[in-house]
N, C-alpha and C positions, 0 to 999 in steps of 0.2 A: 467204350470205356469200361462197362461192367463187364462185357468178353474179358476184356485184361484184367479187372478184379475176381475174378470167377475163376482164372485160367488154372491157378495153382491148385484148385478145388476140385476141379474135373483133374487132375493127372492122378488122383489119388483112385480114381474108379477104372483107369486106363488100367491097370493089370487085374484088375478082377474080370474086365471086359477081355482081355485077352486070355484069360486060363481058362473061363467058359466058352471062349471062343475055339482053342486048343484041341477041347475035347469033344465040337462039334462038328470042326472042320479038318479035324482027321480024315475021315471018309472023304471030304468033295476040297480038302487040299486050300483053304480060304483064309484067311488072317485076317482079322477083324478086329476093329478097333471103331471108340466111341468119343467124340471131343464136341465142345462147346464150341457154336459159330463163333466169330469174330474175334478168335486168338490173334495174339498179335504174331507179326512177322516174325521169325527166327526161332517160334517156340516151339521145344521139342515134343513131339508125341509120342513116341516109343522106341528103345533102339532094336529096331525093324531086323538087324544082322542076328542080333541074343536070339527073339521070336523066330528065324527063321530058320537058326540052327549055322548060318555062315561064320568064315572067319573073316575075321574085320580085314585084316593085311591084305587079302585076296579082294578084297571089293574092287579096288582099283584095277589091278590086272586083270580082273573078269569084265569088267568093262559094264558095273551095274549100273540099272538106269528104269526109272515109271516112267510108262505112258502119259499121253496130255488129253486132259481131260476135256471136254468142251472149249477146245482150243486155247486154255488154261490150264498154268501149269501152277496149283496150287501146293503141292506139296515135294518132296525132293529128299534125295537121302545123302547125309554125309557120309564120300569114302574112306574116311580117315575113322571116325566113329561108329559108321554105322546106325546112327540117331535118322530118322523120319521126323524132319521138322517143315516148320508152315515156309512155305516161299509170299503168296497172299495173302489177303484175309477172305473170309468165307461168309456169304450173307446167307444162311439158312434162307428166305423167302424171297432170296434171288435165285437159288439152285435147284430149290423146289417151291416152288409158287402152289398156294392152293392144296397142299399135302398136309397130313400130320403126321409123315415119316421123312426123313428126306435122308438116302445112303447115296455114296460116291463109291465106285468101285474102281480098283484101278490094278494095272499086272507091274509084278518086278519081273526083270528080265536079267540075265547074267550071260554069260558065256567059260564055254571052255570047261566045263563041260556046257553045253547050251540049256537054264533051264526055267519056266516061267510058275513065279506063285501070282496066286491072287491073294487080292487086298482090297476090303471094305472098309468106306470109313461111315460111320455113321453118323452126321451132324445135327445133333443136340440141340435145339431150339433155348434161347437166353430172352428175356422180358425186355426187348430194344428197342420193341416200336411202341408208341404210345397210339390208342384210340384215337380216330379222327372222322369226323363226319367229310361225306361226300357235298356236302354246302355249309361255307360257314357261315351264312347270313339264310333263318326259314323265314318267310314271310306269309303271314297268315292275314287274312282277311274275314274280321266279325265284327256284325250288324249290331249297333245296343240294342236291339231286343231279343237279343238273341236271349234265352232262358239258361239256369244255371245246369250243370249235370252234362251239357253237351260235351260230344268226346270229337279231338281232333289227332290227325296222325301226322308225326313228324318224321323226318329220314332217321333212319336209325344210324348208327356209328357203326366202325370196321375198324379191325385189328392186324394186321398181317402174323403176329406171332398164334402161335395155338396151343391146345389146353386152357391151364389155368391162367397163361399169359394172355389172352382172348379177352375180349368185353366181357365181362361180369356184372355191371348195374351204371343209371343214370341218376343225375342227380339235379334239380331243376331250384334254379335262386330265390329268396324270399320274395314273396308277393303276396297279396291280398285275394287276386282274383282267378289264380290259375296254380291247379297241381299235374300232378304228371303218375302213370300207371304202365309198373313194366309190365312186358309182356316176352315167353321166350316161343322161337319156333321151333320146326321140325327139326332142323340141322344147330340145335342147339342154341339160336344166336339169337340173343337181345333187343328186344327194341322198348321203347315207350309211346303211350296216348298222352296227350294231352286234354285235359279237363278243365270247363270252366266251373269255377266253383262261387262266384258273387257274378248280376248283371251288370255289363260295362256299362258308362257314361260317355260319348265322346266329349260333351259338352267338360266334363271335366278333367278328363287324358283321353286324348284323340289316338295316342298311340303308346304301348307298353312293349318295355323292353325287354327280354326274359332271356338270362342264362342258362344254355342245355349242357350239361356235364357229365360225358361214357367216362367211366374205372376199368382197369383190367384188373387181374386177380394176380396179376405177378408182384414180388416182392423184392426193391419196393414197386408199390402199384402206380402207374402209370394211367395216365388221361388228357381227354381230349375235351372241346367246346367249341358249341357252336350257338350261334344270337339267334333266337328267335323274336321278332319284327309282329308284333299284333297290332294293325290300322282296324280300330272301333269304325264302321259306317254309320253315318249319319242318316237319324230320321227324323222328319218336323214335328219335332217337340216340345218349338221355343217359340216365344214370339219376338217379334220387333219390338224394341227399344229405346226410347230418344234415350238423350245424354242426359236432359232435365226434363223435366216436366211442366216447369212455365219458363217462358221466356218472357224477358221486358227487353227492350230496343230502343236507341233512340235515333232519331234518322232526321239529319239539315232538312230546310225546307227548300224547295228551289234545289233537292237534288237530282242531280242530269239520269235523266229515261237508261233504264238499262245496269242503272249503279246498283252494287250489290250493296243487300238490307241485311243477310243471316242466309249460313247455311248452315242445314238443318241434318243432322247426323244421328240418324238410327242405329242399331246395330242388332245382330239376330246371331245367335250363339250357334247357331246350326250353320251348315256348310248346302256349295251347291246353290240349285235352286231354291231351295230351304233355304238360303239367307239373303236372296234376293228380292231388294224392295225396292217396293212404287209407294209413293207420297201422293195427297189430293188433300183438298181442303175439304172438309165435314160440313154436316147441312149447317151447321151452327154458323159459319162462318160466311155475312152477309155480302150481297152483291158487288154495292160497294167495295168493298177491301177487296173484292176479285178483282175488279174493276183496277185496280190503284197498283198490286201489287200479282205479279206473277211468279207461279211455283212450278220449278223445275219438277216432275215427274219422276226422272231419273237419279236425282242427283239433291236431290232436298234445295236446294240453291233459290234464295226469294230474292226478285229481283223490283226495282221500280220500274212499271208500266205508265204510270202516268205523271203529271206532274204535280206535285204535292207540297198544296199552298195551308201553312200555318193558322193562316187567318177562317180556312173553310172546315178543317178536322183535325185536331189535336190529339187525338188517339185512336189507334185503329188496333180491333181485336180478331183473332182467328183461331183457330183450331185445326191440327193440319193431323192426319192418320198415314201410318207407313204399314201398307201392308205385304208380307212375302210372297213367294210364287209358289212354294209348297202343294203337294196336291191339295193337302187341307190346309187351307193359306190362313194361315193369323196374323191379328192388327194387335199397334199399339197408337197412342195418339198425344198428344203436347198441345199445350194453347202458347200463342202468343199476346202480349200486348205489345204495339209500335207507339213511341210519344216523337211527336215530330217538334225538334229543335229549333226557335227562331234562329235566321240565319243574320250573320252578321254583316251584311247589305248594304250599310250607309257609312262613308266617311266622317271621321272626325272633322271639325271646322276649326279655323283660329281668325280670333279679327281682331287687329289692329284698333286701338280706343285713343290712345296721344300715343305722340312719339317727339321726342324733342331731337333735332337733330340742325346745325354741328353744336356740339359743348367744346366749354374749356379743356383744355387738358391740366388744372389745377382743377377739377371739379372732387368734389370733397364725398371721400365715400360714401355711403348708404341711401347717395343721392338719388330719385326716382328718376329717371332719363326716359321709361314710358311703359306703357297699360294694356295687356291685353287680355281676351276674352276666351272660350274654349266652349266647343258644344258637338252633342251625338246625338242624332234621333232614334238609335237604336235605344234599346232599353236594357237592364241587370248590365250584366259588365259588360256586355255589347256598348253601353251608355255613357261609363266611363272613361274619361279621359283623363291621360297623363300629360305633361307639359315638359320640355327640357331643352336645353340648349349644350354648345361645346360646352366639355371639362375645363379645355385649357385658355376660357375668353375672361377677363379680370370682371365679368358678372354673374349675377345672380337674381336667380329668381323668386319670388316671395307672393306667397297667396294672399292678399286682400279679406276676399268673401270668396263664395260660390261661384268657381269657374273663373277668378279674375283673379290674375297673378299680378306683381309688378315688378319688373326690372330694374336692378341698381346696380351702380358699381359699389364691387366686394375690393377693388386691390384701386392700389394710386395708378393713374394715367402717364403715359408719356409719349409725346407727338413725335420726338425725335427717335426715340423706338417703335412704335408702330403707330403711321398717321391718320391710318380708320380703319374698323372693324367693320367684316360683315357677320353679322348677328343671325342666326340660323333659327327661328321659333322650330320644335319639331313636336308634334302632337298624336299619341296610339291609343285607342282605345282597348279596351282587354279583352275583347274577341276573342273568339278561338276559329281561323288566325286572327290576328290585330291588326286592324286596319289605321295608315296612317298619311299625314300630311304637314306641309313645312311652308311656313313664309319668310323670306328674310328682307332683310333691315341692313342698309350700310348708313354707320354711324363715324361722323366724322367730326375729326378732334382740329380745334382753335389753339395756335400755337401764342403759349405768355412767352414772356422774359424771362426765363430761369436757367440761363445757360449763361456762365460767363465767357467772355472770348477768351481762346487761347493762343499759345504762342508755342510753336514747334518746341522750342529751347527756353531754358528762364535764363540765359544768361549767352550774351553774343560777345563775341569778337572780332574785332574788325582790324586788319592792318590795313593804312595808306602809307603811299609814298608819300614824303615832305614831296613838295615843288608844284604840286597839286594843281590844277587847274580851281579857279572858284567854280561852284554848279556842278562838281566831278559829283559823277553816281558811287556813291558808298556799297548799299550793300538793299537787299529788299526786307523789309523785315514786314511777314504776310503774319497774323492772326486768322484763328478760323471759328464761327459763331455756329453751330449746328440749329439756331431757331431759323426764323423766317420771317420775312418782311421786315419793315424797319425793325426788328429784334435781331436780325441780321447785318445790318447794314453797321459796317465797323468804321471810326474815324480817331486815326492818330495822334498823338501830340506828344512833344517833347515837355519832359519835368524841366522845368526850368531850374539850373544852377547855375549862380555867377562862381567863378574863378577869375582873380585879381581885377574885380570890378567889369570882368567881361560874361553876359549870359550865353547860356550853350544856344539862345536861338540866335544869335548873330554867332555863331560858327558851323551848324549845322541847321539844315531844315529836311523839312518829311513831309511828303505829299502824304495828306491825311484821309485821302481816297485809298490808297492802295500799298502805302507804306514803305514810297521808294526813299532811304534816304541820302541826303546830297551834304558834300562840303560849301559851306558858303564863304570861304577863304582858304590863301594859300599857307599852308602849314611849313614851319621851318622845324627840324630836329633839333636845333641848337638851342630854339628857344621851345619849344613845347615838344614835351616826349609821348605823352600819352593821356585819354580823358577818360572820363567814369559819369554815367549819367543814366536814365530813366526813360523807357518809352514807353506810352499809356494806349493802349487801344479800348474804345468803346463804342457799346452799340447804342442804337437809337430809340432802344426800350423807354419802357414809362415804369415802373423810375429804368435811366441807364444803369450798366451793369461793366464795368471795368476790370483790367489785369494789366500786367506792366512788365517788363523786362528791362533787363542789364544791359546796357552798351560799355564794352570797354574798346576804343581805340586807340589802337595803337602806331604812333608816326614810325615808318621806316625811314631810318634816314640813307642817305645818296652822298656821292661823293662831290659834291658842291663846295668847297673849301680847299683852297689854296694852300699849303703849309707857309709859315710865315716866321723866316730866320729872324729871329730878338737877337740872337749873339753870335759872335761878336759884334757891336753896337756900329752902327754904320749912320754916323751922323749928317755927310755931306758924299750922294751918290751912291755908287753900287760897290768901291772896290776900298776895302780896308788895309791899313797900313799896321802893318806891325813892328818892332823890329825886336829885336835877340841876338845877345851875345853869341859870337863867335866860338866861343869856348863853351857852349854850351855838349853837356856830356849827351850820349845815348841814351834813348825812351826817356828825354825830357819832353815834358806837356811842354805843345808850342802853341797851341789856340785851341779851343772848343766852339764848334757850330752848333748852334741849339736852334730846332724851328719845332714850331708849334702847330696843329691844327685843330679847328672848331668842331670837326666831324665826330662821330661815335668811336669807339673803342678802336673798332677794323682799322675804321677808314684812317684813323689817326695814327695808326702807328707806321711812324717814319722811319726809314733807312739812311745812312750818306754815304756817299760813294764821291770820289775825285772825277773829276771831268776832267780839268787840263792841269799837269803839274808839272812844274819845269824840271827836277828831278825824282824821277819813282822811285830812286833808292835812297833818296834822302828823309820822306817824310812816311810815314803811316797814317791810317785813317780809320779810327773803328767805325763800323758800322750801323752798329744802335747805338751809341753815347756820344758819337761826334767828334771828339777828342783826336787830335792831329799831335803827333810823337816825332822826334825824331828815332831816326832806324839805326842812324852811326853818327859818328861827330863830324864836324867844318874839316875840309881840307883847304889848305889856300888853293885847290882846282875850282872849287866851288868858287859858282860866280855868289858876288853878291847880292844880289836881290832875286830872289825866289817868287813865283807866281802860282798861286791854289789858287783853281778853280771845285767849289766844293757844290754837289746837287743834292738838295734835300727834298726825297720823294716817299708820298704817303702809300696804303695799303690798299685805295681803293683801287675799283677799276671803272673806267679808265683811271691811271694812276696820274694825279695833281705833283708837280715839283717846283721847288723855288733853287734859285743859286745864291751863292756869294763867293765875290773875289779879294782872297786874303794875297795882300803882296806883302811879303815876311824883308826887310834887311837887315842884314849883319851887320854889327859894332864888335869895335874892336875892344871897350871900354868895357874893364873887368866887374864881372855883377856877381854879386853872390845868388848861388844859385838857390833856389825854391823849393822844398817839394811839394810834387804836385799835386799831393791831398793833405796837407796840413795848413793851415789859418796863420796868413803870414802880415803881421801889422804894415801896411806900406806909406809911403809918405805921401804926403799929398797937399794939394794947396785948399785949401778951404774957400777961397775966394776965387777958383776958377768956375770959367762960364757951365760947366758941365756939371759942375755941384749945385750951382746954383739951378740950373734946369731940374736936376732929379730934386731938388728940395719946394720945387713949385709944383711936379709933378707929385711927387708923397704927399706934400699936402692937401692938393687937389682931388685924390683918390681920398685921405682920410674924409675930406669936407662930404663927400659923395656916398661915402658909407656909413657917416652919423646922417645925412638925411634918410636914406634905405632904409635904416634901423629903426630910426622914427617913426616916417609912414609905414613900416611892418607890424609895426605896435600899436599904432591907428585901427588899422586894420582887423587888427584880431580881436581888438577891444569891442569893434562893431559888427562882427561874424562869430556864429558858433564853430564851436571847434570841425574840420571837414572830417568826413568819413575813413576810414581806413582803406576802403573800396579806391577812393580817389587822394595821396598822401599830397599833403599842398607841396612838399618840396616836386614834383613830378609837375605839376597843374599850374606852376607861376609861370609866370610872360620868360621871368629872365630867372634859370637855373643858377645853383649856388657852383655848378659843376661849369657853368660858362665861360669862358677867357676871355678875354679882352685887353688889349695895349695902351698905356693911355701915361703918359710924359716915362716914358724908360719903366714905370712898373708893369712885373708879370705878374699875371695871374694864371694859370694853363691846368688844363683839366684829361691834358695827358697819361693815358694808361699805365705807362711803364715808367721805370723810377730813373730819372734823369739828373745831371748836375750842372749847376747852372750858376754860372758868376757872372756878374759886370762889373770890370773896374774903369776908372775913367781912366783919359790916355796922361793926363802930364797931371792932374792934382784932385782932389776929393778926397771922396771914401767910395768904397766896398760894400754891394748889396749884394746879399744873396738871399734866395729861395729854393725852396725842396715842396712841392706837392705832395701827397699823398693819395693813393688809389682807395683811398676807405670814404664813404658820407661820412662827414664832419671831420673831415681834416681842415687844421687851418697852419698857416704860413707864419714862419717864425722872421723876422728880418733883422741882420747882424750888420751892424754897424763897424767897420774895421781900421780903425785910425792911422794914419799914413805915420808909418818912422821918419821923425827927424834925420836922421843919421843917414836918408838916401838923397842925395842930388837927381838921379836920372833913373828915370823906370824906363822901360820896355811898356808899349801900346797895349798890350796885353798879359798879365800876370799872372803866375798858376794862382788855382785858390783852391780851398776846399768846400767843398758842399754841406753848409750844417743847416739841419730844421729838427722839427721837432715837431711830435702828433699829437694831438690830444683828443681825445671820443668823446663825442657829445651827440644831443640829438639836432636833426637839420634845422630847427628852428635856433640855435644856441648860435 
């Protein structure tokens, strides 16, 4: 790079080098020229044609051309220009090694006419190498005793460049203990001594570092470095040295042959032999303790030899010397004292003083349950003992006096939660380590009474079927007591409640073992729908301990009831007579079937259907109201007397039906006709047999129903009002909802809204009734006075259906 900076600098002396050349090489015909190594490639040095007197144009057609130099072809002349410029670069101390001249000489050749100059170049030395020693690490080796003033020689440094660019001076790093002194030789060239100037220490730098540094004189000045490595040798100067000066120890007693006591660690500043040491015990240090402990020679290491009982020597003293191997060997020396440790040898104990065992499990906190003891024959904290049990057991422990704790329970007990504890004593004394031991205790818990029975459910439901077998199994109703023994042992009973002077234990009974319960009669739906009552289970604690559940059951009812045709009224056998004008128009009412049944809702709900009719096109038949229509009027083809056969069938299953046989005949005798839902006064005889029956039968129903109302009022007067749980209209013998027939009065507790007349066949009056599907309907009864003005009725009459409801509660 400074060739290239340089380059411009040297072309300014190339023509002075050339005119002095001119006028030399006149005579011997030579061209000379002078340039700085390491020009860069392309740079021109002279135009070689101007100097040589040629015409540039001709260069090419003369065919100019230099020689190769050292099988390098450094330099070349443009035929266009005529310029001598670099084709390489030039290393001065490649091309002349070892010279302080270095010239290249080289021939131009032409042709035509043929003719050869010469050409020197002479290559200028540039500052591009820097000084560099022939080792860059000296290593020197001096003794610390070596005296100050001594001189030592180190390689000198080398330059490839020459002259002023050459080594010119060294220069050596700051230190304490070492300068440095040049010196030049015959062929000009630099070197340095080294001097020590202070006496080395190894003991305090075994080894110094020193930077050697050659300058050259070129500008700028360039340099080189190399380390010199000074290792101080060691000589015995020093002595052995423990670490301390006393030692104290403390060493178990009863410790095993061979256990290491202290190792014992000298140190000796010197090196080599010089800090090699051997150990021995000093005259001071008695038989005994040779005896007891042994010392490694090598290695300072004191070991136990024998076995070493507390109770025969409690401290043992010595004094131990390390001395080195040096020619002139130096000691250093250390005492010891050893204090031998009782050893912690003996178990703790624990014993057992009372122990109460099984308790209640109501036993009342801070209760003492039992006493123990605690002892160590070791002594200091060897001696001590500590005392504890589980965290998580409901006791605790509590110290008394000296060494005697007492156990209580800290939490309440429960047998049904955990029926006995085992109790763990555990006992450490505070050794080092801690020695310990543990007794246990299983404490077992006495089950009280404190658990009431329970019952899966507080409240049961039970369906039976009405028809019931007496003794049928109901249902099991188990309780469950988590104590034990007779606090276990559970025995049943039914709350006793009467409903309508009947107790629930003459309808039900309970095995009071096991709590199976049974019907002890057969249940009707019609009369009993459903019951409300109490079961008690209890155990055989002191005192017993009770719980009780809800029985609600409930009667299914079956299809056990016949439907039971009231109308039309059939006083003598199974087949009714009707008759009706002839002239009677289209969809006039010609009889109504009305049947009744005792069963539930389902099961009661009736259909009617025609079984046998002597003509299908003459009559109609609804099928929920019963009511039989004509479909068209009398023809004279129509026979006379007409035959319905009518089946009235309920909802259960299997399905119950009843029949009636209406035999209808035609008159010819003109009647005014009716409609068949309007209230038509008819005539009647007051003193026929059939008035007279329903007026013995009305009466006999009312007699029957002021007695019921009496003894109902009896009754209530002599019973508290019944629960809600059980509503008396559900729990009486005989329902306000039940029917029954009794001289031509209906009562019917039929679902759906039906109409329902009876008139008599030749004289009376007119009863009708309407039910109502609501609690507290009640029955209105319409008395309908026969018109004067009729001779002759028809066996059956339209009527209308009038009642009337009124809401009240079931006792009203």
């Amino acid at each position: 790079m400074e060739a290239r900076i340089s380059a411009q600098h040297w072309r300014r002396y190339v023509s002075v080098f050339l005119i002095f050349s001119a006028a030399l090489d006149t005579a011997y015909a030579v061209t000379h020229y002078s340039i700085p190594e390491e020009m860069e490639e392309s740079s021109v040095v002279a135009n070689l044609a101007a100097d040589l007197g040629l015409d540039v144009k001709t260069l090419s057609r003369r065919k100019m051309r230099l020689d190769i130099i050292s099988n390098k072809k450094y330099l070349d002349v443009n035929k266009e220009t005529g310029e001598l410029y670099i084709v390489e670069k030039m290393d001065r101390e490649y091309l002349c090694p070892a010279k302080t001249s270095c010239f290249l000489k080289m021939e131009a050749i032409i042709e035509n006419p043929q003719r050869i100059f010469y050409i020197e170049i002479e290559i200028m030395d540039i500052n591009d190498n820097a000084p560099h020693f022939r080792r860059d690490t000296i290593n020197l080796d001096i003794s610390e005793a070596t005296q100050g003033g001594e001189r030592f020689s180190v390689n000198n440094a080398v330059d490839p460049d020459v002259g002023s660019n050459s080594v010119k001076t060294y220069l050596l790093s700051e230190n304490e203990h070492f300068t440095i002194e040049i010196q030049t030789g015959r062929d000009g060239s630099k070197f340095a001594d080294l001097i020590l100037k202070r006496v080395l220490d190894r003991e305090q730098q075994a080894v110094h570092n020193l930077i050697l540094t050659a300058e050259d004189g070129g500008v700028p000045a360039r340099s080189g470095t190399a380390s010199i490595v000074v290792r101080v040798l060691d000589t015995n100067d020093n002595a052995p040295k423990f670490d301390k000066d006393n030692y104290k120890i403390d060493i178990m007693e009863n410790s095993p042959i061979g256990s290491l006591v202290v190792k014992l660690n000298a140190t000796d500043l010197d090196e080599g032999t010089n800090s090699e040491i051997l150990y021995s015990y000093s005259l001071y240090t008695s038989e005994k303790t040779q005896q007891t402990f042994h010392l490694n020679p090598n290695n300072g290491e004191i070991t136990v030899k024998e076995m070493i009982n507390y109770e025969d020597f409690r401290i043992y003293d010595m004094e131990v010397i390390a001395r080195d191997k040096g020619s002139n060997s130096l000691t250093g020396q250390c005492k010891l004292t050893v204090l031998v440790t009782d050893m912690n040898d003996n178990h703790p104990e624990i014993s057992i003083k009372s122990f109460q065992s099984p308790v209640k499990e109501d036993i009342a906190v801070d209760t003492v349950i039992a006493v123990v003891s605690v002892s160590d024959k070791d002594s200091g904290d060897n001696g001590i003992v500590d005392i504890r049990i589980a965290d998580k057991l409901p006791f605790a422990l509590r110290e008394s006096s000296d060494n005697y704790y007492e156990l209580v329970v800290s939490e309440p007990l429960d047998r049904e939660k955990v029926p006995e504890y085992e109790i763990t004593f555990t006992v450490t004394d505070r050794g080092s380590p801690p020695l310990s031991d543990n007794e246990t205790m299983t404490l077992e818990l006495l089950d009280v009474n404190d658990n009431v029975p329970q019952f899966p459910q507080s409240f049961y439901t039970i369906p039976v079927m009405e028809n019931n077998a007496p003794g049928a199994f109901l249902s099991s109703l188990t309780a469950f007591d988590p104590d034990l023994h007779e606090n276990q042992y559970l025995v049943y009973f039914i709350i006793e409640k009467e409903i309508v002077n009947t107790s629930m234990s003459m309808l039900f009974s309970i095995n009071p073992e096991n709590g199976n319960l049974y019907a002890l009669k057969t249940f009707d739906y019609e009369i009993e729908k459903e019951f409300l009552f109490h079961i008690e289970a209890r155990d055989s604690g002191v005192p017993p301990l009770s719980s009780n559940v809800t029985i609600h059951i409930i009667i299914v009812d079956q299809n056990d009831n016949t439907p039971i045709i009231v109308s039309p009224w059939r006083a003598h056998g199974s087949v009714v007579e009707e008759k009706i004008p002839r002239s009677t128009d289209k969809g006039s009412l010609v009889s109504k079937v009305i049947a009744i049944d005792t069963d539930s809702v389902q099961n009661s709900r009736i259909t009617y259907q025609f079984l046998q009719v002597t003509d299908a096109t003459l009559f109609s038949l609804d099928q929920y109201n019963g009511e039989i229509r004509t479909m068209r009027m009398f023809s004279y083809r129509d026979p006379r007397h007409q035959r319905l056969v009518v089946i009235a069938k309920d909802n259960g299953d299997p399905a119950l039906s009843a029949t009636v046989t209406i035999k209808l005949s035609t008159v010819e005798t003109a009647v005014k006709a009716y409609s068949d839902m309007t209230e038509v006064p008819l005539e009647y005889d007051i003193f026929s047999d059939l008035n007279l029956y329903l007026v013995i039968g009305l009466g006999s129903v009312s007699f029957l129903l002021l007695i019921t109302i009496l003894v109902t009022c009896v009754l209530k007067c002599q019973k508290p009002m019944p629960s809600k749980a059980a509503p008396p209209s559900r729990n009486s013998v005989i329902s306000e909802r039940n029917s029954t027939i009794a001289d031509s009065t209906l009562v019917s507790n039929d679902a759906y809204w039906y109409s329902l007349f009876l008139a008599e066949t030749r004289k009376g009056k007119l009863v009708v009734r309407q039910p109502v599907p609501k609690a507290g309907s009640r029955y209105i009864v319409s008395s309908l006075p026969r018109s004067t003005g009729l001779t002759e009725t028809s066996d059956s009459a339209a009527s209308t259906l009038q009642g009337s409801t009124t809401t009240g509660s079931s006792s009203s």
